[in-house]
Residue, then its C-alpha position, 0 to 999 in steps of 0.5 A: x983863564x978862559x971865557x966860556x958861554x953859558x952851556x960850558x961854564x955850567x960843565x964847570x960848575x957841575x965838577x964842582x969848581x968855581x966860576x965868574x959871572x956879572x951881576x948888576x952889582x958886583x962881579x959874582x964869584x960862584x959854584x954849586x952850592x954844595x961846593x961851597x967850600x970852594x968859594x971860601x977856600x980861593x977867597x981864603x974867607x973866614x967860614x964864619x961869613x955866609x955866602x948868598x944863594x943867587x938864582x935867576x927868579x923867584x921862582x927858582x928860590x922858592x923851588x929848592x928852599x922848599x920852605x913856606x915864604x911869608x906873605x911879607x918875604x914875597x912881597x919884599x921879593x917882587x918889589x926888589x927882585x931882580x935887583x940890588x937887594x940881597x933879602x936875609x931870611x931865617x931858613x933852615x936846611x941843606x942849602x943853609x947849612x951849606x952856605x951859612x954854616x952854623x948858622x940859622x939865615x940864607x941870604x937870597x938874591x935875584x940880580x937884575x943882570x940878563x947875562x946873570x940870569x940866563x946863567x942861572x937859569x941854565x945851571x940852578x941857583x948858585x953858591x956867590x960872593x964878590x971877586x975879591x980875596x977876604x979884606x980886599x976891594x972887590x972886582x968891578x968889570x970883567x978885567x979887574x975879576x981876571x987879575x984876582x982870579x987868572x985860573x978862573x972861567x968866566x961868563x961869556x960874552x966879553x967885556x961884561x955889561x957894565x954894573x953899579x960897582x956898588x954891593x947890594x943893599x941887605x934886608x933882614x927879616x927880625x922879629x917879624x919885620x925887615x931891618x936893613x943891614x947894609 
């Protein structure tokens, strides 16, 4: 395990490997989308649960769904973004296929994390789920994603900032109307 500033952990991301950041949630796990595939296969997740696209600002999301946003979904987004919120929107297309495979929903979030965002700003939105194996309690500090992940590299500087521990909370867009899921 190595820790690496943003610029390099961004190398790593491009050669298709996975990588740890903070979030002002949970620990993310994440690779490019596209290699998506990663995340499940380290976390040995069924490919069943989708993963959330994370990026550093709405404005990032809306350039690579190339999908028209609602006026409700953008309202959503600039109450709760950057934040604890994960939005669910039935979006179709690469990235949804990539990361919801089979499926006809992207879960999309902005964290409210400055070391989170720089990342993102730097490598595009990434492929994320927590620093957990499937079924187990997930990571919540920098320490605790090194002894689920040794071989992993993670965001410097170290320790990371300090967050909830709790996950985000998830809306969901029904029948013209959000619903909370989590």
């Amino acid at each position: 395990m190595v820790a690496l500033a943003a610029v390099d952990l961004v190398s790593t991301v491009m050669r298709g490997e996975a990588v740890m950041f903070p979030t002002d949630t949970l620990p993310a796990l994440a690779s490019h989308p596209f290699s998506a595939q990663r995340l499940w296969d380290l976390k040995a997740r069924p490919s069943h649960k989708p993963l959330i696209l994370m990026g550093a600002n709405l404005e990032q999301l809306l350039a690579v769904l190339a999908v028209p946003w609602q006026d409700a979904w953008l309202q959503q987004a600039a109450t709760c973004w950057p934040g604890a919120c994960t939005l669910v929107l039935p979006v179709a297309g690469p990235l949804a296929d990539a990361l919801n495979p089979g499926g006809c929903s992207l879960g999309l979030r902005v964290p409210a994390c400055p070391m989170a965002q720089q990342f993102l700003d730097h490598c595009g939105p990434m492929a994320t789920t927590s620093v957990n194996q499937s079924g187990e309690p997930p990571a919540h500090d920098d320490v605790t994603a090194r002894l689920v992940f040794p071989h992993l590299p993670l965001l410097a500087p170290l320790p990371w900032p300090v967050s909830s521990g709790q996950p985000s909370r998830v809306l969901i867009w029904r029948e013209n109307d959000w619903q909370r899921l989590r």
